[in-house]
C-alpha positions in Angstrom: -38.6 76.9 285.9 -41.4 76.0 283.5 -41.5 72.8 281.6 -43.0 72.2 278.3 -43.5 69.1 276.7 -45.9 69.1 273.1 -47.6 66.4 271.3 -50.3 65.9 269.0 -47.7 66.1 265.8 -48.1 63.5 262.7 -49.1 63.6 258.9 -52.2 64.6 257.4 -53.4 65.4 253.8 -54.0 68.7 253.0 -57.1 70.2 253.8 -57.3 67.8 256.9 -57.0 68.7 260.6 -54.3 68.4 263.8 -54.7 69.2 267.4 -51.0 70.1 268.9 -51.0 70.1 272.3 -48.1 71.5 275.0 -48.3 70.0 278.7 -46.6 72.4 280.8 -45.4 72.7 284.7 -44.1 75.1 287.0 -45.6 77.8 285.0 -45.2 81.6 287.0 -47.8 83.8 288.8 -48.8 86.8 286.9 -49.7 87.5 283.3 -47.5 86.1 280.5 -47.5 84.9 277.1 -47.8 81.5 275.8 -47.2 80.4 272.1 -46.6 78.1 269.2 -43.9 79.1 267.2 -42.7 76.8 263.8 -39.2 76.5 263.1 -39.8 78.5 259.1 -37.4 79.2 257.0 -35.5 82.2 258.1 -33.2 82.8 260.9 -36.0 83.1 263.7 -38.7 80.7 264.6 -42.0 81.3 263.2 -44.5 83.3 265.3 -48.0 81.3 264.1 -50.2 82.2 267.2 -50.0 83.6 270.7 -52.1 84.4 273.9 -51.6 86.5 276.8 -52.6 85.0 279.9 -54.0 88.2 281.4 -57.0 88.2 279.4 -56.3 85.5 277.1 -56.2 87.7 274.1 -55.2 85.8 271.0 -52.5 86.6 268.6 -52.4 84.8 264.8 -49.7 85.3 262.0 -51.7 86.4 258.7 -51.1 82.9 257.4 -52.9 80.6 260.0 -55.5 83.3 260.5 -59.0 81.8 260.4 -57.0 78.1 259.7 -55.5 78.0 263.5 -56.9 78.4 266.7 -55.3 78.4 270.2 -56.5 77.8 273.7 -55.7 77.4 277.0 -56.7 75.7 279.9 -55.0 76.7 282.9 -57.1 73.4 285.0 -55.1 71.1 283.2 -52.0 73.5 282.5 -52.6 72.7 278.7 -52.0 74.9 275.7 -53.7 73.8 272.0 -53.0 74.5 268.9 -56.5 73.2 266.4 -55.3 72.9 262.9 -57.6 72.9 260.1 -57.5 73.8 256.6 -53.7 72.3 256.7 -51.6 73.2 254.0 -48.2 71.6 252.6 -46.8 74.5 253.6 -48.2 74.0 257.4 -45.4 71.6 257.4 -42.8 72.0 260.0 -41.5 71.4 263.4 -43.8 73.3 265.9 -42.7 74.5 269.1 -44.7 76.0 272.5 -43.3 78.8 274.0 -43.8 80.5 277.7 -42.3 84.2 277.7 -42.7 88.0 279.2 -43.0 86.7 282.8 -40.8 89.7 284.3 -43.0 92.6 281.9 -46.0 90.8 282.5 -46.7 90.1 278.8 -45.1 90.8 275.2 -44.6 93.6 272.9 -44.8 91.1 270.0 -46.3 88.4 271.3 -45.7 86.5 267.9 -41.9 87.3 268.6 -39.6 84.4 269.5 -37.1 86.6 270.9 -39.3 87.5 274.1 -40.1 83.5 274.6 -37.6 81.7 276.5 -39.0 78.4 278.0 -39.6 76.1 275.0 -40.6 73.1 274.4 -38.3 70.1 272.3 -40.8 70.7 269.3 -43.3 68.0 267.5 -43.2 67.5 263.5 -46.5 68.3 261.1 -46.3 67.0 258.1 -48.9 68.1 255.2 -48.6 66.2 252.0 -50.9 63.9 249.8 
């Protein structure tokens, strides 16, 4: 069973910066992915970024690219999410994910449907 727990959520002007952060436990041998998803406005959460734990190859939707950054640090069983260039539209409920454990990784690592330990999500809010 893994546990995820994120923080780091709050307001912020646009333009400004956020650190998310997702404590997690119990997390599985093997490769797997890891990512923050935001709840979005269609009937899936939002894919924003993504890594797979084999070789911690990174994943970013086309609208966070070169805005968003994730990391991982398996010492402290941590996974970031650094925020910069926030928009009003950054603003959302954000959600870490833990997934592909039994394929040892993701098709579509940016797809919720392959996640299934989340996290109870933490709000951003972008606005001036």
């Amino acid at each position: 069973q893994v546990r995820l727990v994120e923080s780091g959520g709050g307001s912020e002007q646009p333009g400004g910066s956020l650190r998310l952060s997702c404590g997690y436990s119990g997390h599985p041998d093997g490769a797997y992915c890891m990512g923050w998803f935001r709840r979005g406005s269609g009937f899936e959460r939002e894919g924003v970024a993504a890594v797979w734990t084999g070789n911690d190859r990174t994943y970013y939707s086309d609208s966070v690219k070169g805005r968003f950054t994730i990391s991982r640090d398996n010492n402290k069983n941590t996974l970031d999410l650094q925020m910069n260039s926030l928009k009003t539209e950054d603003s959302d409920m954000y959600y870490c994910a833990v997934g592909g454990i039994e394929r040892g990784g993701c098709l579509s690592p940016l797809g919720p449907r392959e996640y299934y330990y989340w996290g109870q999500g933490t709000q951003v809010t972008v606005s001036s």
